[in-house]
DONUNU-219494 format. One record per residue (C-alpha): residue in three letters; residue number from 1; x, y, z. Coordinates in steps of 0.5 Angstrom, whole numbers, always signed. Layout:
REC   residuo   num      px      py      pz
REC       ala   NUM       X       Y       Z
...
***
This chain:
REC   residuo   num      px      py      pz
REC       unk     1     -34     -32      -7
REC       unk     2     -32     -39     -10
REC       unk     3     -34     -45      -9
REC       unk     4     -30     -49      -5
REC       unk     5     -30     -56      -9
REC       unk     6     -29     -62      -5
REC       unk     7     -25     -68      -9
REC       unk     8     -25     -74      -3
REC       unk     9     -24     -81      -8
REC       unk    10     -21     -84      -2
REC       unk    11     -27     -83      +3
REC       unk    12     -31     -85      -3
REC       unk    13     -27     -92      -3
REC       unk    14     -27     -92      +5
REC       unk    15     -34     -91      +5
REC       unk    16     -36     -96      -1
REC       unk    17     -31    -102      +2
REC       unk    18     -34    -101      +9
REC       unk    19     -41    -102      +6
REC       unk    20     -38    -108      +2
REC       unk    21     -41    -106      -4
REC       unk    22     -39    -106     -12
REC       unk    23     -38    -100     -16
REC       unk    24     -44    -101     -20
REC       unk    25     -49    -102     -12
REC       unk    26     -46     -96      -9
REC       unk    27     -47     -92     -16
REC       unk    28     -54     -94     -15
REC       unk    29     -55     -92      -7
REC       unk    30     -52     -85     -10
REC       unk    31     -56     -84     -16
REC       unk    32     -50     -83     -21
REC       unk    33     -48     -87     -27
REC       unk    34     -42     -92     -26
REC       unk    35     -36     -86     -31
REC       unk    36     -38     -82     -26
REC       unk    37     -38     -85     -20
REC       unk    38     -31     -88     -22
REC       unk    39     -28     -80     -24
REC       unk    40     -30     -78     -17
REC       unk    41     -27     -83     -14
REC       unk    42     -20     -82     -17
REC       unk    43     -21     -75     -16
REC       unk    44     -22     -73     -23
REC       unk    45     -29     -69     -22
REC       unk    46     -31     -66     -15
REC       unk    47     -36     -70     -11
REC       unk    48     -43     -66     -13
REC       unk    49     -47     -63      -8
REC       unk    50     -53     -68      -9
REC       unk    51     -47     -74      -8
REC       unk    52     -46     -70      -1
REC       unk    53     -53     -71      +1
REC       unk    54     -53     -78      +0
REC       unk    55     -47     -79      +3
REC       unk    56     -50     -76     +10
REC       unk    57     -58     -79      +8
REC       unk    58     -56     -85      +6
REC       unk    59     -49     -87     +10
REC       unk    60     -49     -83     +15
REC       unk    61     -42     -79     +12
REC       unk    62     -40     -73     +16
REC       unk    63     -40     -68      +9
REC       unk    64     -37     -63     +13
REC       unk    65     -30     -67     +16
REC       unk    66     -30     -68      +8
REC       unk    67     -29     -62      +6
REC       unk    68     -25     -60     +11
REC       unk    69     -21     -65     +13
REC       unk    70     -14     -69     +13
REC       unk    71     -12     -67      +6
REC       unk    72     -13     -59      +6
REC       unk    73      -8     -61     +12
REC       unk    74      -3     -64     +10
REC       unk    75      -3     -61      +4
REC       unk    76      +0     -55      +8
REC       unk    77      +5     -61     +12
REC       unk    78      +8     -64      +5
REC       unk    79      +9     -56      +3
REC       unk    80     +13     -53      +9
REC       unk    81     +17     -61      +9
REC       unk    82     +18     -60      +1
REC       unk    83     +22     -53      +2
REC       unk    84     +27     -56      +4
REC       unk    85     +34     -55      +2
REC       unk    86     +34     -62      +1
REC       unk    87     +29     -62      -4
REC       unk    88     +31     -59     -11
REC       unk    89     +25     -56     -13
REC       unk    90     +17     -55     -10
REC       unk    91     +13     -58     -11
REC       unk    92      +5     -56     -15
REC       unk    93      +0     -55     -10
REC       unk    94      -5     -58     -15
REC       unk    95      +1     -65     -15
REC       unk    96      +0     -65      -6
REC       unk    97      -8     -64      -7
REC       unk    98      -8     -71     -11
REC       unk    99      -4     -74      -7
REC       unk   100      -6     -73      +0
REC       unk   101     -14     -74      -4
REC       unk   102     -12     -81      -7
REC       unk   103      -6     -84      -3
REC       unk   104      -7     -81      +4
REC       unk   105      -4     -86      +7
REC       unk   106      +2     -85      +3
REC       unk   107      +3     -77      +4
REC       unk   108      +3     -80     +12
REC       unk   109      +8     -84     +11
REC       unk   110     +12     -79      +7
REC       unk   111     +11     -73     +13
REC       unk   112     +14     -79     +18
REC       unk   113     +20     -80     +14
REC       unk   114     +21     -72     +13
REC       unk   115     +20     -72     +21
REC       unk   116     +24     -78     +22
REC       unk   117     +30     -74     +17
REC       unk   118     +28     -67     +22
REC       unk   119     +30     -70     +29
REC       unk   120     +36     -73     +26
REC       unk   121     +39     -68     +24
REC       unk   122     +38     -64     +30
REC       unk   123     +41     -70     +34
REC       unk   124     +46     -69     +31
REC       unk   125     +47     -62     +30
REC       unk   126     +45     -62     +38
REC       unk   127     +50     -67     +39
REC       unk   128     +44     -70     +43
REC       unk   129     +48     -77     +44
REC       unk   130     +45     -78     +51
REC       unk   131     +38     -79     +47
REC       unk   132     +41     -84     +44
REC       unk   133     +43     -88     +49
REC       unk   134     +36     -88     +52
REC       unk   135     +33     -93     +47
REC       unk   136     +28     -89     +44
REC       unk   137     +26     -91     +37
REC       unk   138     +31     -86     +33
REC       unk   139     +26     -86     +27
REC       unk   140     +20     -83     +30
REC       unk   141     +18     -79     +37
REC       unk   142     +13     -81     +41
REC       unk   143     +11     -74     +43
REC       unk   144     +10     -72     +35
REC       unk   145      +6     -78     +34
REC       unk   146      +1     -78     +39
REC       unk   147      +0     -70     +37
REC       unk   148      -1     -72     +30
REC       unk   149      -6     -77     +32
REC       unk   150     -11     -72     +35
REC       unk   151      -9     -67     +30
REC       unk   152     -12     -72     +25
REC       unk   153     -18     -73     +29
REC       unk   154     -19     -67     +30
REC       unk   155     -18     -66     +37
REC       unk   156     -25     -70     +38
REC       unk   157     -25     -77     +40
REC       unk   158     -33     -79     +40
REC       unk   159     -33     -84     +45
REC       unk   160     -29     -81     +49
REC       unk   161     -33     -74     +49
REC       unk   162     -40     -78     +50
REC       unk   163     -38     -82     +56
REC       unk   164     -35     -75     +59
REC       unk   165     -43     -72     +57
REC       unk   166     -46     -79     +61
REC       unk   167     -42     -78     +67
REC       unk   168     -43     -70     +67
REC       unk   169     -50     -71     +66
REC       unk   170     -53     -77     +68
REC       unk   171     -60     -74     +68
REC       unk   172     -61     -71     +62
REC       unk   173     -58     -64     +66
REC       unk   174     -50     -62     +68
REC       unk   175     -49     -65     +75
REC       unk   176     -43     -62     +79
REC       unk   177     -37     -64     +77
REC       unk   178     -33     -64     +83
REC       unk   179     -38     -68     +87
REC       unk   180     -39     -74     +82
REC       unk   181     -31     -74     +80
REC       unk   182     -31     -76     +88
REC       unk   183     -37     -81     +88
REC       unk   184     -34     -85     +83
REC       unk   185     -27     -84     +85
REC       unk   186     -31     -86     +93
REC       unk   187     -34     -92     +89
REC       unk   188     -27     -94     +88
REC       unk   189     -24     -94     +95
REC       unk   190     -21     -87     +94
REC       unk   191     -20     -83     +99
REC       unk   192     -19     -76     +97
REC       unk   193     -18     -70    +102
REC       unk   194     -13     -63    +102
REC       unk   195      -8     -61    +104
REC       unk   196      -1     -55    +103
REC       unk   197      +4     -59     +97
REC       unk   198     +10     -57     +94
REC       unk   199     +10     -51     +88
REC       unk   200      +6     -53     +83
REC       unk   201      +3     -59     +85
REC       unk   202      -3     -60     +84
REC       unk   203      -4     -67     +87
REC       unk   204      +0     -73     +91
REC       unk   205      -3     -80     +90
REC       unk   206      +0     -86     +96
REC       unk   207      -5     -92     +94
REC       unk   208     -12     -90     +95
REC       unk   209     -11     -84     +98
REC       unk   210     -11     -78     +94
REC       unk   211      -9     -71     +97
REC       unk   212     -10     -64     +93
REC       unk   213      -6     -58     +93
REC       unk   214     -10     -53     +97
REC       unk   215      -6     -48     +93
REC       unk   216      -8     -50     +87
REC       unk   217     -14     -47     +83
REC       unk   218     -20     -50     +83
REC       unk   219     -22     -51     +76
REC       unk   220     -15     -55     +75
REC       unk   221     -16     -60     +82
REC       unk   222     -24     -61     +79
REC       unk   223     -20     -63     +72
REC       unk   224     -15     -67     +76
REC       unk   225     -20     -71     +79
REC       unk   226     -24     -72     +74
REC       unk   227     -18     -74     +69
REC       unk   228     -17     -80     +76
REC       unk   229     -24     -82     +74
REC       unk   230     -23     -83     +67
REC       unk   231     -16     -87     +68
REC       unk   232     -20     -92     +74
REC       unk   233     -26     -93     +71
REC       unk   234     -26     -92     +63
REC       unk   235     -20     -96     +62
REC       unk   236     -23    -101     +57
REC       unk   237     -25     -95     +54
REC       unk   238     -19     -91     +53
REC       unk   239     -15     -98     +51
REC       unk   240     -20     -99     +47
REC       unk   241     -19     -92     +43
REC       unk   242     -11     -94     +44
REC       unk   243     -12    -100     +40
REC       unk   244     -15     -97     +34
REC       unk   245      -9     -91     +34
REC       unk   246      -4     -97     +34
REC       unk   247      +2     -93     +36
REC       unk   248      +9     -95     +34
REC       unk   249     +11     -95     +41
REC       unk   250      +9     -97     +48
REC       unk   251     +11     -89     +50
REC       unk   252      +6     -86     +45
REC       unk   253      +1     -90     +47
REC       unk   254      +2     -88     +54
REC       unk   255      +3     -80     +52
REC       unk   256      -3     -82     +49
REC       unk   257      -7     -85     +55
REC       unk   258      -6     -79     +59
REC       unk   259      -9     -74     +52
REC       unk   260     -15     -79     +53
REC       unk   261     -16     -78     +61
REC       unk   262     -14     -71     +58
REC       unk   263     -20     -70     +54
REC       unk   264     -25     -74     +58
REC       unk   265     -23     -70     +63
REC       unk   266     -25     -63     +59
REC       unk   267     -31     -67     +56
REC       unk   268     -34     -68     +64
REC       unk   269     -31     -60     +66
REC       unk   270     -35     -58     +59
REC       unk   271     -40     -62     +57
REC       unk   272     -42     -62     +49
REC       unk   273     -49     -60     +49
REC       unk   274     -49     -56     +56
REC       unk   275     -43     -52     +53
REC       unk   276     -45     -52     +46
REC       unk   277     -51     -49     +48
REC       unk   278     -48     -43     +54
REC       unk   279     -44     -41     +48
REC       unk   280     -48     -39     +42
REC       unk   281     -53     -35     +48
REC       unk   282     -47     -33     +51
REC       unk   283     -43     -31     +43
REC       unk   284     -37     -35     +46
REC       unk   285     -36     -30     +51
REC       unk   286     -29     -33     +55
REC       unk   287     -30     -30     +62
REC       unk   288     -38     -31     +63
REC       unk   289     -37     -39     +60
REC       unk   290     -31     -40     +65
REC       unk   291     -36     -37     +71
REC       unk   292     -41     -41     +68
REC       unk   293     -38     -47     +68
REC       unk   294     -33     -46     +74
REC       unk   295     -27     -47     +68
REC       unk   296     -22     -44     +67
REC       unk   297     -20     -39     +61
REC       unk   298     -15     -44     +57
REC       unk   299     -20     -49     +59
REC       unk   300     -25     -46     +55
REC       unk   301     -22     -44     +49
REC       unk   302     -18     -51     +48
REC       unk   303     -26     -54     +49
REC       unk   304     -30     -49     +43
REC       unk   305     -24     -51     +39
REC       unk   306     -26     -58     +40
REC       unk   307     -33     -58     +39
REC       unk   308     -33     -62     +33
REC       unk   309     -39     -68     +33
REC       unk   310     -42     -70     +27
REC       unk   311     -49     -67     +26
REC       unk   312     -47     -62     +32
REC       unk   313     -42     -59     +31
REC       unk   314     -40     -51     +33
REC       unk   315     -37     -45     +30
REC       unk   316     -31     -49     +27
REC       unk   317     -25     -45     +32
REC       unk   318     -16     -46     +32
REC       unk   319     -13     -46     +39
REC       unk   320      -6     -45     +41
REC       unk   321      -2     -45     +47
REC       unk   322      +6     -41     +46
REC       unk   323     +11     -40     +51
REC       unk   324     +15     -34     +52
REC       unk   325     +20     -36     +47
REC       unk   326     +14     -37     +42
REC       unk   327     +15     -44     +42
REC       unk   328      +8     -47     +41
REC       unk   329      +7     -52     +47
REC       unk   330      -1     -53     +45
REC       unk   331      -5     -52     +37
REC       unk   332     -11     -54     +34
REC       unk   333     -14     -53     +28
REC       unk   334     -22     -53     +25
REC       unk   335     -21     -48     +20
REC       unk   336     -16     -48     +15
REC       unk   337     -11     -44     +19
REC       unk   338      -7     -50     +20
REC       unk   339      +0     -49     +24
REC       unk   340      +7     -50     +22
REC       unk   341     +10     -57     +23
REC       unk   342     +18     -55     +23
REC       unk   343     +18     -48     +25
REC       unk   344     +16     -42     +29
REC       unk   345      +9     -39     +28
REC       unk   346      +9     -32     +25
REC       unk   347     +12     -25     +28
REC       unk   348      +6     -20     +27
REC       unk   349      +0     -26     +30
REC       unk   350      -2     -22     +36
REC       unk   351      -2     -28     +40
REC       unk   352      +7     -26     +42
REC       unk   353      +3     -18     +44
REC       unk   354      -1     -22     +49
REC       unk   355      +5     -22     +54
REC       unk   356      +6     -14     +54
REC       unk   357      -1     -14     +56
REC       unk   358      -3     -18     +62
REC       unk   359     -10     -19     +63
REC       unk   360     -12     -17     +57
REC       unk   361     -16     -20     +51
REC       unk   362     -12     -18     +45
REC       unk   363     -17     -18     +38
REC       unk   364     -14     -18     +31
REC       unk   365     -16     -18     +25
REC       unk   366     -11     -23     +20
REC       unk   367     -11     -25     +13
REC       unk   368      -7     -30     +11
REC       unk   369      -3     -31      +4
REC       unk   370      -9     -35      +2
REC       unk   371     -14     -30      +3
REC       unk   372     -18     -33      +8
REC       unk   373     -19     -28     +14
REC       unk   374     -19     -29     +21
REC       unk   375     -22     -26     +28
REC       unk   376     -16     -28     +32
REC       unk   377     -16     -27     +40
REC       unk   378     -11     -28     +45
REC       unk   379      -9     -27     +52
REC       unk   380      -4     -27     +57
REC       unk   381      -6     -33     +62
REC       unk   382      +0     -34     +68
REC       unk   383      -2     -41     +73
REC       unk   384      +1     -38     +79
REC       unk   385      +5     -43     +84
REC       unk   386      +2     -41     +91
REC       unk   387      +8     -39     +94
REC       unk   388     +12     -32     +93
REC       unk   389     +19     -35     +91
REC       unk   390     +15     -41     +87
REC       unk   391     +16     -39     +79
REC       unk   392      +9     -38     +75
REC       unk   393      +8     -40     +68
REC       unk   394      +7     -35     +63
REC       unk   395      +3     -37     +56
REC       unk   396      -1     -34     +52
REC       unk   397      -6     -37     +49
REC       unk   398     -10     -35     +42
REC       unk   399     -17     -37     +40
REC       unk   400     -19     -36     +32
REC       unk   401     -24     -37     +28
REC       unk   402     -25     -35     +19
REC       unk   403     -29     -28     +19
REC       unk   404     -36     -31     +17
REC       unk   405     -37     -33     +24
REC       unk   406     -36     -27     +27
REC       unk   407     -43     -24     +28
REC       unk   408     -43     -31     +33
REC       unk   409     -37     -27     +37
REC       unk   410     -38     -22     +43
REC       unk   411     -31     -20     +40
REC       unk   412     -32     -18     +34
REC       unk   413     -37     -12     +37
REC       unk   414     -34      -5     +35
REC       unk   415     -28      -8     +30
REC       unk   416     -29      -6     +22
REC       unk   417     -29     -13     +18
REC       unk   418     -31     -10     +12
REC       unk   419     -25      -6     +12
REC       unk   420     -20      -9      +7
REC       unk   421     -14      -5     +10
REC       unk   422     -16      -7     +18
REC       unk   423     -13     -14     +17
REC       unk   424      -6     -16     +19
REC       unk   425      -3     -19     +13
REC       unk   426      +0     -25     +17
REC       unk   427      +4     -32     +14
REC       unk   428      +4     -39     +17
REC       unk   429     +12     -40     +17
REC       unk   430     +17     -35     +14
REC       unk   431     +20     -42     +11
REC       unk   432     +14     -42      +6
REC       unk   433     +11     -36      +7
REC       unk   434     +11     -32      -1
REC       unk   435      +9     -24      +3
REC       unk   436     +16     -21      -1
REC       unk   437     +15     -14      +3
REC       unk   438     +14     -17     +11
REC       unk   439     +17     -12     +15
REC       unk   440     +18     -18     +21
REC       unk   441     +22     -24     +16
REC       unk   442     +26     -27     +19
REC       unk   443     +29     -33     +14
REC       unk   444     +28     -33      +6
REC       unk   445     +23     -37      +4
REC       unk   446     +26     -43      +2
REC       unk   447     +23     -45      -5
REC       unk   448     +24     -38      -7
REC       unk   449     +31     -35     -10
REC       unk   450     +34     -29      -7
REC       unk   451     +38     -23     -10
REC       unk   452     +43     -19      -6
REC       unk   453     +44     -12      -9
REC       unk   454     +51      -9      -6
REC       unk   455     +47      -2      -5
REC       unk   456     +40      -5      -2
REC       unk   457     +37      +0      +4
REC       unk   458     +31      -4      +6
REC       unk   459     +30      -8     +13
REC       unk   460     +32     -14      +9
REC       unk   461     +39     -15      +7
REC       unk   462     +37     -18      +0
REC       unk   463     +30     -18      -4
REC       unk   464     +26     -24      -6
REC       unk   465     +25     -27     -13
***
């Protein structure tokens, strides 16, 4: 197997200027000449390995957010924007590579604009005058700004994640969640007790009085609470990380806020090293880790995909949430696999199945057009309302990691990933997925020409160049 060679120029140039060293210093500290230190920085020659371990030893560099980092993500964005129609031509993947390794900050501000020209093309295809009339920034959605922040923060916010771990754990060992969220919540002069509330509420907040929904199951009233704690008494922090983030507008910093109380909250319900350690004993099991921790299935399979601390990190996971129309409604990726920013999600994906099935975990073995293969598990979750007319929601859910992880996972006993031929050849996004003979394609792929014979008798009315 190959190599994968790791051109990171612009972290090189971030790490040297935030030490406030010279080329020629920075060389030394790293042990190579000047030329060579200039050609990686410029991405002419991949960073060597020995160069690696002096980032770490000496600069304390996260090697491995380096290696799979934002470029090999918005390779993959720039590459779905690019084939478009209003585009003459794609671009080389080797071209995106250099861009989003020498001017990251470039390829973001291309991915804004592609996406501000996306909704305004569906504004007016939509008619959607009313948003107009709203006052929103028409250039940017403050939803899709918020997502791509945490998508380029991995999902992980350290501070945030181990202020969680302290207050889970203020002894060294993992407390119980409920009892602390309502001391803090206590020492704040909120009262909380319990009581019926309408379908699908969860709490009702008058002043310093706090009602939960007894309907409500009780991992979702634990996080409700411990998200309360994290927006009453760690808003410097939460302002703190904002400020960093430096949205463009008060409304994603608000949505953001609440990610933030969000991501506490899992943290607290899941603590770091007491989850990360229940799920290499218990090889990722996702019903004995919700037992154990009083979570529930969502909730655990959201945090495995979120485990991302430097020095500690877990077995690197995606997670996605879909609704019964296949919309994506959650996503997050530490592997390679990175979802489509512009359209659905493949067809063949076993995660569409998930609602055939009902109470089921579904195993898939995929590959992907780039020939990385996947453990993917999904399954159906439903949050009832409590009532017999109150709507339930339905989504499924999917958990996946690369094939070399698998012997970590309970749910690879039995599955044969040595086979070639047990893996579903599965596509990103039909717009840019190059599989010329996939049974399930629903639009060409639009940097590809198409011929249309008159006497075709395939699934598909035309073949692909």
């Amino acid at each position: 197997m190959a190599t994968h060679k790791i051109y990171a120029g612009a972290a090189l140039r971030e790490t040297r200027s935030r030490h406030g060293l010279t080329q020629r210093l920075f060389a030394d500290r790293l042990g190579v000449s000047l030329p060579y230190l200039s050609q990686m920085e410029n991405n002419h020659r991949p960073v060597s390995a020995g160069v690696l371990l002096r980032l770490a030893s000496e600069f304390a560099v996260d090697v491995g957010a380096m290696a799979a980092g934002d470029a090999d993500r918005m390779v993959l964005d720039m590459a779905e924007a690019l084939a478009d129609p209003l585009f003459d031509a794609p671009t080389p993947l080797a071209d995106l590579r250099l861009a989003a390794s020498n001017t990251p900050s470039l390829a973001r501000a291309f991915l804004d604009l592609y996406r501000a020209h996306r909704e305004g093309q569906d504004r007016l295809a939509a008619l959607d005058e009313a948003l107009g009339a709203t006052g929103q920034n028409a250039l940017t959605s403050p939803w899709e700004e918020v997502r791509d922040f945490f998508h380029y923060c991995d999902n992980y916010i350290d501070a945030v994640d181990r202020a969680a771990e302290r207050f889970a754990c203020p002894d060294g060992k993992r407390a119980d969640p409920m009892a602390r969220a309502l001391a803090a919540l206590s020492s704040r002069g909120i009262t909380v007790d319990r009581a019926e509330l309408p379908p699908g509420a969860v709490f009702r907040r008058d002043g310093n009085r706090l009602t939960l929904n007894v309907s409500a199951e009780h991992a979702s009233q634990v996080f409700q609470l411990l998200n309360l704690v994290a927006r009453e008494t760690r808003g410097d922090l939460l302002d703190a990380t904002l400020d960093l983030g430096r949205f463009r507008s008060q409304a994603a910093r608000d949505i953001a806020r609440v990610g933030l109380a969000n991501s506490f909250a899992g943290a607290a319900l899941l603590p770091y090293r007491a989850f990360l350690a229940a799920a290499r004993a218990e090889r990722h099991d996702l019903e004995r880790l919700a037992h154990l921790f009083g979570a529930s299935l969502e909730q655990v399979a959201h945090r495995l995909s979120t485990l991302q601390r430097p020095g500690e990190k877990g077995v690197p996971f995606f997670f996605v949430r879909v609704d019964q129309a296949g919309t994506i409604t959650k996503r997050h990726s530490a592997t390679r696999l990175q979802f489509a920013r512009f359209g659905g999600a493949c067809p063949l994906w076993n995660v569409h199945q998930a609602f055939q099935t009902p109470g089921r975990f579904l195993r898939q073995l995929a590959q992907t057009p780039d020939g990385v293969r996947y453990l993917c598990l999904s399954r159906e979750v439903a949050k009832p309302a409590g009532q017999f007319r109150a709507p339930i929601r339905r989504f499924a859910i999917c958990l996946g990691c690369e094939i070399t992880h698998a012997r970590d996972m309970v749910y690879a006993d039995g599955l044969d990933p040595g086979n070639p031929h047990s893996y579903e050849q599965i596509g990103i996004s039909c717009r840019i997925c190059p599989r010329a003979d996939c049974h399930q394609r629903s639009v060409p792929p639009i940097d590809r020409d198409i011929v249309v014979p008159r006497d075709r008798q395939g699934p598909l009315p035309y073949a692909i160049g």
